[in-house]
N, C-alpha and C positions, 0 to 999 in steps of 0.2 A: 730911710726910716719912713717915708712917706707911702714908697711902695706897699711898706707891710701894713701903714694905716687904712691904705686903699685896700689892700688886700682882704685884710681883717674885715671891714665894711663889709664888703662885698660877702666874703661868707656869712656875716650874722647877719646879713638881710636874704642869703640862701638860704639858710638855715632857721631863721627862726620867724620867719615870716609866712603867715597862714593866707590862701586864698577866698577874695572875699565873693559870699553867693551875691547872684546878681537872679532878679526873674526873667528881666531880658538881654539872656544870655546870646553873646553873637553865636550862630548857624557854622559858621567857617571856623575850621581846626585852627588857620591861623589868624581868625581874628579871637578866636578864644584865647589861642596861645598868649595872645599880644594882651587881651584882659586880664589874664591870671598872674603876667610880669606885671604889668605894671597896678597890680593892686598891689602887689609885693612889694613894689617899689615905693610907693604911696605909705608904705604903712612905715618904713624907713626916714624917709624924706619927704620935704613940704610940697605940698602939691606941684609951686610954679617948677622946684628942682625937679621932682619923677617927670613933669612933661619936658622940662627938658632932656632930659636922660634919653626919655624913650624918643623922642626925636633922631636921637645921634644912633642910635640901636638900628644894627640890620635886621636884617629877618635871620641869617644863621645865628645869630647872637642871642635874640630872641628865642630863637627854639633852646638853644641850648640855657639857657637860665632854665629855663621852662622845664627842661629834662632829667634836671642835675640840682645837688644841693652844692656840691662841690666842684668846680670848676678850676682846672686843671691851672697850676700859678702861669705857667709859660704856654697857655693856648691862645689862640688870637681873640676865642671869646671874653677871656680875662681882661686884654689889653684893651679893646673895644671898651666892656665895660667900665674898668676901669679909667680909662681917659676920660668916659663918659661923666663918671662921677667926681673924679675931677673940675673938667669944665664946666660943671653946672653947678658946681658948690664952691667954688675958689671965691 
């Protein structure tokens, strides 16, 4: 039951979460990438949680939030994320 809470999370903050503009915007693809998740993330979750989060977050994992609204149940980016949000909210 837990899984599908994580799960569920996890798509409504894909899905329904907007990217926030910034005027100084990072130059680098992947530090853009990394700004545009975790504003997403932010708008989910209280601040100290998203910095957690994005701490435990690789960089594949990251791209892929970034690419996707829907992230496959059984990929490793789910399980990443998910553990993620897990541990930084338990």
């Amino acid at each position: 039951m837990r899984s599908r809470r994580v799960t569920a999370v996890g798509l409504a903050l894909l899905l329904g979460a907007s990217t926030a503009a910034c005027t100084s915007e990072p130059k680098d693809p992947a530090e853009q990438r990394k700004a545009r998740v975790e504003a997403r993330i932010e708008d989910t979750f209280s601040r100290s949680q998203a910095n957690c989060i994005m701490k435990v977050l690789d960089g594949p994992t990251i791209q892929a939030l970034d690419r996707t609204a829907k992230l496959r149940a059984d990929s490793e980016a789910m399980r990443i994320y998910s553990n993620a949000v897990i541990a930084c909210t338990a």
